[in-house]
C-alpha positions in Angstrom: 6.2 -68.5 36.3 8.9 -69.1 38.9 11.1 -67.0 40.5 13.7 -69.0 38.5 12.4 -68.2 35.1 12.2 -64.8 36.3 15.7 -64.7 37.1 16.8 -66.6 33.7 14.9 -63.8 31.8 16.3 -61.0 33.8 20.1 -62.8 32.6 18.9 -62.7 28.9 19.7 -59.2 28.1 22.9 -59.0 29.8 24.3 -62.6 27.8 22.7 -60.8 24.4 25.0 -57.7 25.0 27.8 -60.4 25.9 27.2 -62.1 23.0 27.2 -59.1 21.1 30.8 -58.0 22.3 32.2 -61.2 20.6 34.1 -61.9 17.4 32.1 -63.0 14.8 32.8 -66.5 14.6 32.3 -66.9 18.5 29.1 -64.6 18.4 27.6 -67.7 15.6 28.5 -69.9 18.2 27.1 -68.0 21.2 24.1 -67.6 19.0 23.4 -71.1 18.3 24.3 -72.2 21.6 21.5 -69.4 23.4 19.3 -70.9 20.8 19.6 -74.6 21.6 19.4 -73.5 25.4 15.8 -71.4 24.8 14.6 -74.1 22.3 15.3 -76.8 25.3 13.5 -74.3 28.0 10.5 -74.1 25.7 10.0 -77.6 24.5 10.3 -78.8 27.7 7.6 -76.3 28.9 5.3 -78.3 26.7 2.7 -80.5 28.8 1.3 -83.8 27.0 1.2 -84.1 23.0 -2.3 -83.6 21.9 -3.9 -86.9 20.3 -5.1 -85.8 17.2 
């Protein structure tokens, strides 16, 4: 873990509360936008596909 990911986790709280704060319709969007984001950051995290 880097000091990066440490600082990226230390931001997630504070966005959630942001996000929270919103409309509704911008919150779905805020939402599915975080999502993308952490999908990205953990597929990317992956190292090589397994033969199998």
């Amino acid at each position: 873990m880097t000091s990066d990911d440490l600082d990226t986790d230390d931001a997630l709280l504070p966005r959630l509360r942001l996000i929270e704060e919103q409309p509704l319709d911008q919150r779905a969007s805020a939402y599915a936008q975080l999502h993308d984001e952490l999908k990205g950051r953990l597929e990317g995290g992956d190292s090589s596909p397994s033969n199998g």
